[in-house]
ROKOLDREN-649201 format. One record per atom (N, C-alpha, C): y, x, z; atom name. Coordinates in nm, 2 decimals, m for minus. Atoms other than C-alpha are relative to their C-alpha. Example, Ala and Ser with C-alpha at 12.3 -4.5 7.8 and 13.67 -1.06 7.14 Angstrom:
BEGIN
      v      u      w site
  m0.12   0.09   0.00    N
  m0.45   1.23   0.78   CA
   0.12   0.09   0.00    C
  m0.11  m0.09   0.00    N
  m0.11   1.37   0.71   CA
   0.11  m0.08   0.08    C
END
This chain:
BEGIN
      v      u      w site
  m0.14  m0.01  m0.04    N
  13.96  m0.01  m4.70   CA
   0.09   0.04  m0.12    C
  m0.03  m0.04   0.10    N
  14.22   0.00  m4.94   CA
   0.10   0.09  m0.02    C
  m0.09  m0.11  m0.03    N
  14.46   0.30  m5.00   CA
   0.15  m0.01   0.04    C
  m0.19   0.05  m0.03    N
  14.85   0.26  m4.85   CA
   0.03   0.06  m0.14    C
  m0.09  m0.02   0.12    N
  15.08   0.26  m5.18   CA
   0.19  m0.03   0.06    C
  m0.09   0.02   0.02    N
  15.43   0.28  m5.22   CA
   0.04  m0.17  m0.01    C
  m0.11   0.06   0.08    N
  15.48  m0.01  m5.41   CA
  m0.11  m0.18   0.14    C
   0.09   0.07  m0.08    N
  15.18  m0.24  m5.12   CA
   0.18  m0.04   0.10    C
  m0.03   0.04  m0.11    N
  15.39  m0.45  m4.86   CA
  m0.05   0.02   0.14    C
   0.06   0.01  m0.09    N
  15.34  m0.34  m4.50   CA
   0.00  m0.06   0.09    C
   0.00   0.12  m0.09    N
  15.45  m0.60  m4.29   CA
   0.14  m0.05  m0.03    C
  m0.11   0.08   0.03    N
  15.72  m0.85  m4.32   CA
   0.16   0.07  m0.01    C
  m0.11  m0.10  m0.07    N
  16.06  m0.68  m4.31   CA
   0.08  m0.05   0.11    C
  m0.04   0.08  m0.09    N
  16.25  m0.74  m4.00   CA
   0.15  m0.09  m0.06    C
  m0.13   0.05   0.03    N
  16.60  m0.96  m4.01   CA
   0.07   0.13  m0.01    C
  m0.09  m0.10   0.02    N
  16.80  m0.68  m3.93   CA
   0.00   0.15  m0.07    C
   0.01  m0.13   0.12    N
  16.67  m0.41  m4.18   CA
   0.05  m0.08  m0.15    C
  m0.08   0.09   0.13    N
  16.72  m0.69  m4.45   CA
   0.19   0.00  m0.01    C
  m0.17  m0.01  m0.05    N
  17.07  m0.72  m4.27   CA
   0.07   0.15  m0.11    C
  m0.06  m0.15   0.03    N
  17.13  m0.31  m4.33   CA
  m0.02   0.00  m0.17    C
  m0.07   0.01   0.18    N
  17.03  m0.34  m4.73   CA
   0.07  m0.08  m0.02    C
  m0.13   0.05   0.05    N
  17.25  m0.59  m4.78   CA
   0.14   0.05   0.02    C
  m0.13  m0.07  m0.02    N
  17.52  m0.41  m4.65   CA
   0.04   0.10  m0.06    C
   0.02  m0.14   0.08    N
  17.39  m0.10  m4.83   CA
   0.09  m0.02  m0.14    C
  m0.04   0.02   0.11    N
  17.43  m0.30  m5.14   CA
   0.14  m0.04  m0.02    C
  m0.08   0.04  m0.03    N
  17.74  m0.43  m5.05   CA
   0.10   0.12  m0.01    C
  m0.04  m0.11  m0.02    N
  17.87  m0.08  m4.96   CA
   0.00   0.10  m0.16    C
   0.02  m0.08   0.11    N
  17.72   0.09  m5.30   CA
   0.06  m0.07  m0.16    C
  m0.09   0.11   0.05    N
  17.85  m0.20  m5.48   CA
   0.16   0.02  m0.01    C
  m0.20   0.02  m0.01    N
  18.22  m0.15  m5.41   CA
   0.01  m0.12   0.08    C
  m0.11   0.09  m0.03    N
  18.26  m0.46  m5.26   CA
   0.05   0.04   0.14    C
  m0.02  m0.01  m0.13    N
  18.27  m0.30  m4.90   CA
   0.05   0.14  m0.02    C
  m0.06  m0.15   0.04    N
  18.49   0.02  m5.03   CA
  m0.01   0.09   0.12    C
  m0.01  m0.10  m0.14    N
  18.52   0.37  m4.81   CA
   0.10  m0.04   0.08    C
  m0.10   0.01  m0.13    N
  18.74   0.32  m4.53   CA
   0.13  m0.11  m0.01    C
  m0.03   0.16  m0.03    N
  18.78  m0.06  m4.56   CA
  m0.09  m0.04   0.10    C
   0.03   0.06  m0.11    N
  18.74  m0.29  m4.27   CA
  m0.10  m0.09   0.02    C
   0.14   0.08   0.02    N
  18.40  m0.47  m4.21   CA
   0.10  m0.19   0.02    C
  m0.01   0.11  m0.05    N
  18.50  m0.85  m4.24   CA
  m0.05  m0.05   0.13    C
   0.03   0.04  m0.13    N
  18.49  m1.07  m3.91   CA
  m0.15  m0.03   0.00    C
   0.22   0.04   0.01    N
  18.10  m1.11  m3.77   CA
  m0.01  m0.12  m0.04    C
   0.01   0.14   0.04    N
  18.15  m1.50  m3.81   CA
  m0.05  m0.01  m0.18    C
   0.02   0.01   0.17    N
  18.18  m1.44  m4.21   CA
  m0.14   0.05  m0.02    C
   0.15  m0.06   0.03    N
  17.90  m1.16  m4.23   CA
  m0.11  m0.08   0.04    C
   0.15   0.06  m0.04    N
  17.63  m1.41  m4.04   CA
   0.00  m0.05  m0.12    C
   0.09   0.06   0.14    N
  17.69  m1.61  m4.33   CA
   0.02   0.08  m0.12    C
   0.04  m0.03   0.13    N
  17.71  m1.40  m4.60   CA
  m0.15   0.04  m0.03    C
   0.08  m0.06   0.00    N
  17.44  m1.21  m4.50   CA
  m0.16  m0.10   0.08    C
   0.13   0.11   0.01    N
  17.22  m1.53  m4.38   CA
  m0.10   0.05   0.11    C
   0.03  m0.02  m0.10    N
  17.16  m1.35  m4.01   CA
   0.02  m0.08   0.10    C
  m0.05   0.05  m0.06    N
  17.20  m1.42  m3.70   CA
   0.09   0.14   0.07    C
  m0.13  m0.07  m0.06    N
  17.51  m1.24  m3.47   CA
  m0.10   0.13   0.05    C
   0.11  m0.07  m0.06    N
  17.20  m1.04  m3.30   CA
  m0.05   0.10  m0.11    C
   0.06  m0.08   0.09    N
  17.05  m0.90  m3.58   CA
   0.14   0.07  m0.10    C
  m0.10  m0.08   0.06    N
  17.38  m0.81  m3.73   CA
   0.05   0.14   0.05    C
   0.02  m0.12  m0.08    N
  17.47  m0.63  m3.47   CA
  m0.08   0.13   0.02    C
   0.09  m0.12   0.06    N
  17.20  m0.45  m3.49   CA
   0.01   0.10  m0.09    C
  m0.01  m0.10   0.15    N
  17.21  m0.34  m3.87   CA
   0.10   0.07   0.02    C
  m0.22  m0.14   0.01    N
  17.62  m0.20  m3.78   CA
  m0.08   0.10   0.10    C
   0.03  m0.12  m0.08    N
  17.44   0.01  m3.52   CA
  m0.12   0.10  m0.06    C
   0.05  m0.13   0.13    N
  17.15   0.16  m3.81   CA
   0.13   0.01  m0.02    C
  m0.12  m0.06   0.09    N
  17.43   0.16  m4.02   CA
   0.11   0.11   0.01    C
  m0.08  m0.09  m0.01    N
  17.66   0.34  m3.79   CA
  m0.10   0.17   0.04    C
   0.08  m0.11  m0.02    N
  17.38   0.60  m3.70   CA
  m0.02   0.06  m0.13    C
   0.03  m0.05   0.07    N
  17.30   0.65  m4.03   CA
   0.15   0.06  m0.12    C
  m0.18  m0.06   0.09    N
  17.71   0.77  m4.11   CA
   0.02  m0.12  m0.08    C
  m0.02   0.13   0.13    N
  17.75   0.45  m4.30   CA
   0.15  m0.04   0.06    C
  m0.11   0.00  m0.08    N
  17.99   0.32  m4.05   CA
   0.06   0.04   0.10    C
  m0.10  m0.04  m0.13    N
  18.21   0.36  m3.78   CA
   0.07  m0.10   0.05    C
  m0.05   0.11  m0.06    N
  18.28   0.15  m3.50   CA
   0.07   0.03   0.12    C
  m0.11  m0.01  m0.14    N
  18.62   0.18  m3.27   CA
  m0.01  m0.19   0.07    C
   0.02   0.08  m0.05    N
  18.56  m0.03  m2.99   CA
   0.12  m0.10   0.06    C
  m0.10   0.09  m0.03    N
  18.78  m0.32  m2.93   CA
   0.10  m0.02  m0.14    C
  m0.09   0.03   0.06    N
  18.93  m0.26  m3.26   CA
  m0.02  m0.03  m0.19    C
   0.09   0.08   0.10    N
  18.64  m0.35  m3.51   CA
  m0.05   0.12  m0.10    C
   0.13  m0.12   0.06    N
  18.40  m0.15  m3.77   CA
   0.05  m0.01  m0.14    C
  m0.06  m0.05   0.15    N
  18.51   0.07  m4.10   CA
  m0.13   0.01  m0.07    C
   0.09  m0.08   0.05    N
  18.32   0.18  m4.35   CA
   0.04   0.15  m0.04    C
  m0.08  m0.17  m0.01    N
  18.35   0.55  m4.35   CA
   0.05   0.09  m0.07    C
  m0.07  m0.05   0.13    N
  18.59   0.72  m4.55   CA
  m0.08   0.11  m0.04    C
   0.08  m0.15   0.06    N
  18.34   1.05  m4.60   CA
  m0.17  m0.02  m0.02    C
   0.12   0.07  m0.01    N
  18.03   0.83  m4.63   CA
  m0.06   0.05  m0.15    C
   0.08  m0.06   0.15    N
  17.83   0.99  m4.96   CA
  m0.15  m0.09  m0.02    C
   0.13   0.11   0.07    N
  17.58   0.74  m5.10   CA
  m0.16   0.16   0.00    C
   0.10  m0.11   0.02    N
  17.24   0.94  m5.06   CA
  m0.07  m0.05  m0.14    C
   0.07   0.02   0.17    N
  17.07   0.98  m5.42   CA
  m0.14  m0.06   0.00    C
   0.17   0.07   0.00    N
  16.69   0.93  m5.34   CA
   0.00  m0.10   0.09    C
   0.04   0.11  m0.10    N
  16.66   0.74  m5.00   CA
   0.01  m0.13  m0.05    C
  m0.02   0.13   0.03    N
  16.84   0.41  m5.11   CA
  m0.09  m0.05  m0.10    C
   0.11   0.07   0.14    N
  16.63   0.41  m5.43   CA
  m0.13   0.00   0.04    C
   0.15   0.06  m0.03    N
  16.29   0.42  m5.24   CA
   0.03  m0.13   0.01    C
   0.04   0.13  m0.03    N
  16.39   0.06  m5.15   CA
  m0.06  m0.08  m0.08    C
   0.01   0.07   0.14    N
  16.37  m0.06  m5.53   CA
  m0.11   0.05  m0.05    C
   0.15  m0.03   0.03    N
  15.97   0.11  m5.56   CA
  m0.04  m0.15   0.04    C
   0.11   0.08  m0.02    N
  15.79  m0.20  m5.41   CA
   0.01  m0.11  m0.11    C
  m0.03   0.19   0.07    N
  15.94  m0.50  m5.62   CA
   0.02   0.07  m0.11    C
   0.04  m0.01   0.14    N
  15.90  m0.27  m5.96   CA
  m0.12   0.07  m0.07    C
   0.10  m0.12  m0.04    N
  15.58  m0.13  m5.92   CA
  m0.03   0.01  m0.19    C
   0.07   0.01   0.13    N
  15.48  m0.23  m6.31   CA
   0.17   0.09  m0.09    C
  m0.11  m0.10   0.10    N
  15.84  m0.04  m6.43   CA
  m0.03   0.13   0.03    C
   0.03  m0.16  m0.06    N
  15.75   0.28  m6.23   CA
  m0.12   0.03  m0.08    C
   0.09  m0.01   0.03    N
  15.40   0.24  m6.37   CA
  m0.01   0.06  m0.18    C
  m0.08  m0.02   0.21    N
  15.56   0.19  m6.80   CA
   0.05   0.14   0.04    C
  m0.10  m0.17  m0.02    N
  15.78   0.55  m6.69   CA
  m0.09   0.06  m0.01    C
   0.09  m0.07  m0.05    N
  15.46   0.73  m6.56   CA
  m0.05  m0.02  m0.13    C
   0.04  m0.06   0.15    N
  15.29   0.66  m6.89   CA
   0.05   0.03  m0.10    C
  m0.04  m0.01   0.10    N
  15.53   0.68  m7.11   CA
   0.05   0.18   0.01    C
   0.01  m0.15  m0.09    N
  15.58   1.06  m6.91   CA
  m0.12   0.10  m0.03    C
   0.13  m0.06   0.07    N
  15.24   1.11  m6.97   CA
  m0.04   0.08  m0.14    C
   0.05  m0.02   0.15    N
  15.20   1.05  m7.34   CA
   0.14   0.10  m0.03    C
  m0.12  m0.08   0.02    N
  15.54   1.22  m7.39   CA
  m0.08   0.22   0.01    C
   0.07  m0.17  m0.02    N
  15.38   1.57  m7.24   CA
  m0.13   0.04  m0.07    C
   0.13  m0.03   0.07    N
  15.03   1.52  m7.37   CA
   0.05   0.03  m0.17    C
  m0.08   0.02   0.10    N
  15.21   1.51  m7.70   CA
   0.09   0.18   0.01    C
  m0.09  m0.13   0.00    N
  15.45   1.82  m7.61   CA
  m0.12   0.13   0.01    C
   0.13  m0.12  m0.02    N
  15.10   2.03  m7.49   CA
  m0.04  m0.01  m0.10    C
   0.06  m0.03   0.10    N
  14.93   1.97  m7.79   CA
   0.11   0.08  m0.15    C
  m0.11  m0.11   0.07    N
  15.25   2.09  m8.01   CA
   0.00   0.12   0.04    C
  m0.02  m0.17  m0.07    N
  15.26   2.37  m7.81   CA
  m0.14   0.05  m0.01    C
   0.10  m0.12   0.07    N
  14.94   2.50  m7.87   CA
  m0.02  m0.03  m0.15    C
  m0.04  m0.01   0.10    N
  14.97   2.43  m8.19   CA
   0.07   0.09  m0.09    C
  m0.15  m0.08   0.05    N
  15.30   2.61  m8.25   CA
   0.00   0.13   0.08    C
  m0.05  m0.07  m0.07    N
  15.29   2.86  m7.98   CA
   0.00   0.11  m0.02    C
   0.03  m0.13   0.08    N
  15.33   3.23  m8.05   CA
  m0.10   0.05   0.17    C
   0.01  m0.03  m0.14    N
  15.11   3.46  m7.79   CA
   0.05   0.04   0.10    C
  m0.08  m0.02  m0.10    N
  15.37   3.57  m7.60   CA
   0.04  m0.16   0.05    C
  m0.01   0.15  m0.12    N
  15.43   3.18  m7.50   CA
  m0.06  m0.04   0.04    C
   0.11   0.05  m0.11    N
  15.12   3.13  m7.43   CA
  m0.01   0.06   0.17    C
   0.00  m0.04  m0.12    N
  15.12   3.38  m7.20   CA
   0.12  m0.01   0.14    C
  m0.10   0.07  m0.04    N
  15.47   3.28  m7.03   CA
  m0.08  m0.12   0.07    C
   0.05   0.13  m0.05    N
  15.31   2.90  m7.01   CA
  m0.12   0.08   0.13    C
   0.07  m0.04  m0.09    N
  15.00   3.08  m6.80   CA
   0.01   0.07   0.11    C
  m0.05  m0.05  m0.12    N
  15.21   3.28  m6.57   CA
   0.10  m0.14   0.07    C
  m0.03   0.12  m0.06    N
  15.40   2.97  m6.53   CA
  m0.04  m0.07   0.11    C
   0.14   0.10  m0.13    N
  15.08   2.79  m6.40   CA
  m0.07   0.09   0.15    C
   0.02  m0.05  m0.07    N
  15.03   3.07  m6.21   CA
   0.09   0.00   0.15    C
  m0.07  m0.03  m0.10    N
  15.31   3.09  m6.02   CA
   0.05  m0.16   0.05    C
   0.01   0.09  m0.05    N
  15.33   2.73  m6.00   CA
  m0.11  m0.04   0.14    C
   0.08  m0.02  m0.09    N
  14.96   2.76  m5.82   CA
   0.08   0.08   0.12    C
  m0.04  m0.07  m0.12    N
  15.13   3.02  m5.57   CA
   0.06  m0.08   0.10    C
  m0.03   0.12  m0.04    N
  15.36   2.74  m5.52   CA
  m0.04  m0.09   0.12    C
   0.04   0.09  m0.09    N
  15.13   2.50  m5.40   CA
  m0.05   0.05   0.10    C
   0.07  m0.08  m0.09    N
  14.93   2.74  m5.24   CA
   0.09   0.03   0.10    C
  m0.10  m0.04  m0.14    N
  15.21   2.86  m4.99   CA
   0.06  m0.16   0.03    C
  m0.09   0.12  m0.06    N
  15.37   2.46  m4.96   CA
   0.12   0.02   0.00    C
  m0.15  m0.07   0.01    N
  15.68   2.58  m5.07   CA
   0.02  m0.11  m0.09    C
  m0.06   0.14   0.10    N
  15.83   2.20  m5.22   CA
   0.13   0.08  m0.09    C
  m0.11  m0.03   0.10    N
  16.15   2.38  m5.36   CA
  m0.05   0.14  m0.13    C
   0.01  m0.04   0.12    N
  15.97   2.65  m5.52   CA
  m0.13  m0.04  m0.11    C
   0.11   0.14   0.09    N
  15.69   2.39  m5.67   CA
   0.09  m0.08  m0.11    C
  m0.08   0.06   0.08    N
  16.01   2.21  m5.79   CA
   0.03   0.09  m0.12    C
  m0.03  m0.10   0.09    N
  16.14   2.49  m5.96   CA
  m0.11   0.08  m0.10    C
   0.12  m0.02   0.12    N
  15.82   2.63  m6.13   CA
  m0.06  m0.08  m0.06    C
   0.00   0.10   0.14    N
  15.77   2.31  m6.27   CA
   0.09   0.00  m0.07    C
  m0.15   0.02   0.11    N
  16.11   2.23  m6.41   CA
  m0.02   0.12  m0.12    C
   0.00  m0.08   0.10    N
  16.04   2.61  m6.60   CA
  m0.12   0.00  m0.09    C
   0.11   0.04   0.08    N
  15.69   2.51  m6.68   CA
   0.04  m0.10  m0.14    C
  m0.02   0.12   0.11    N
  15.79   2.19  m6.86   CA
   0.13   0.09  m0.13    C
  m0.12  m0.07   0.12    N
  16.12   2.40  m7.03   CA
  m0.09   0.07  m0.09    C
   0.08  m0.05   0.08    N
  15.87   2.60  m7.15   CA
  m0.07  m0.07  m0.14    C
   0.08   0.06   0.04    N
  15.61   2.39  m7.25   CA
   0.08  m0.02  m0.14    C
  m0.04   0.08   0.21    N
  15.90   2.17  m7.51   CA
   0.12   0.09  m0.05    C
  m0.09  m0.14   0.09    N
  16.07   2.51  m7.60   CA
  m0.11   0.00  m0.15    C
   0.12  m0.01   0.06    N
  15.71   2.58  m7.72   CA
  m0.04  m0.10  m0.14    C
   0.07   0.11   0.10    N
  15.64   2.28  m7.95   CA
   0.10  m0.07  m0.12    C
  m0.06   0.06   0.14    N
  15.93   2.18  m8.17   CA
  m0.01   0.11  m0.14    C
  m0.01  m0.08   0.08    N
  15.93   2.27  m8.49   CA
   0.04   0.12  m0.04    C
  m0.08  m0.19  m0.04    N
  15.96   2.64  m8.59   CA
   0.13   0.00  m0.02    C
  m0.11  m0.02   0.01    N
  16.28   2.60  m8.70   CA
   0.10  m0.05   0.06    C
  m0.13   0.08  m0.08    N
  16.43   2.38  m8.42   CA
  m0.06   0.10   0.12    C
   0.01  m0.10  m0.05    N
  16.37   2.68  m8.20   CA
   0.06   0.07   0.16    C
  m0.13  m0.05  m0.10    N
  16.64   2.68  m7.95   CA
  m0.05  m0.05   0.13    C
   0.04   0.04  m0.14    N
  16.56   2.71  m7.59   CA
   0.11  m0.07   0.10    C
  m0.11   0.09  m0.06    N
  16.73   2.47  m7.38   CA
   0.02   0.06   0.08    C
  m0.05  m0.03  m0.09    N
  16.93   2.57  m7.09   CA
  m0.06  m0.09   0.13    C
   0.05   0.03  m0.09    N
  16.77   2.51  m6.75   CA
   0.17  m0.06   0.10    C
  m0.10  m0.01  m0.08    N
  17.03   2.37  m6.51   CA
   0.02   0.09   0.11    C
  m0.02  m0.10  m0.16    N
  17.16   2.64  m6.21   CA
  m0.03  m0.08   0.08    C
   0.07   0.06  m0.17    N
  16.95   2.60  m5.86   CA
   0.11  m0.02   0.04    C
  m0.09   0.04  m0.09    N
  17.13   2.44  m5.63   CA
  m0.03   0.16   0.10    C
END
């Protein structure tokens, strides 16, 4: 049996989810600005290469998912307070780049394998010891299933880490960005 992936096809996609990214794109695009009026359904079948049924559909994700807003009798906006979500939309674009996600991940790799070996290299023992409570409190991390503070004891792992490894005299510890 072979393992579910990200980037694997799991069954066809339906019309009316194809419907909804296109409108996504459409929407993130500009060409369907905030709190402009959805063109007549006649146009959208064919822009969008549905049928009236499955359109309908996608405006009703769409309006569940705050995208739109639909006054009855008097036709469908797109919603002036609508905030583009930052991760969701971009899972769509994993399956059809699986080999660009793949180049990142190694080039991520070699990049750190590369920064760890500088760092011990370079490190004084006070950073070593830093990097090891790091990993420590990273472990705690996982250990309790705590995703925001896993995020966060990585992000100071890795600051560490390429504090640790540039040359002695480029020295300067970068600024972490403030938690949300």
């Amino acid at each position: 049996m072979q393992p579910i992936s990200l980037f694997a096809a799991g069954k066809p996609a339906r019309v009316a989810d194809v419907a909804v990214e296109r409108l996504l794109e459409l929407v993130h695009g500009g060409s369907l600005a905030l709190g402009s009026r959805l063109p007549p359904e006649r146009e959208l079948v064919g822009l969008l290469g549905c049928s009236r049924m499955s359109l309908r559909e996608a405006i009703r994700i769409l309006e569940t998912m705050g995208v739109l807003r639909i006054v009855p009798g008097k036709g469908t906006w797109v919603r002036e307070d609508y905030i583009q979500p930052t991760l969701g939309y971009g899972l769509s674009w994993l399956p059809g780049h699986r080999d660009d996600v793949m180049l990142l991940f190694e080039l991520k790799e070699t990049l750190e394998n590369k920064a760890a070996g500088l760092a011990a290299e370079r490190a004084s023992a006070e950073q070593i010891l830093e990097l090891a409570g790091l990993v420590e409190r990273l472990a705690g991390a996982v250990a309790a299933d705590d995703l925001d503070a896993m995020v966060e004891a990585d992000g100071a792992f890795h600051a560490c880490l390429l504090y640790t490894s540039p040359r002695p005299r480029d020295r300067t510890r970068p600024r972490m960005p403030a938690s949300a």
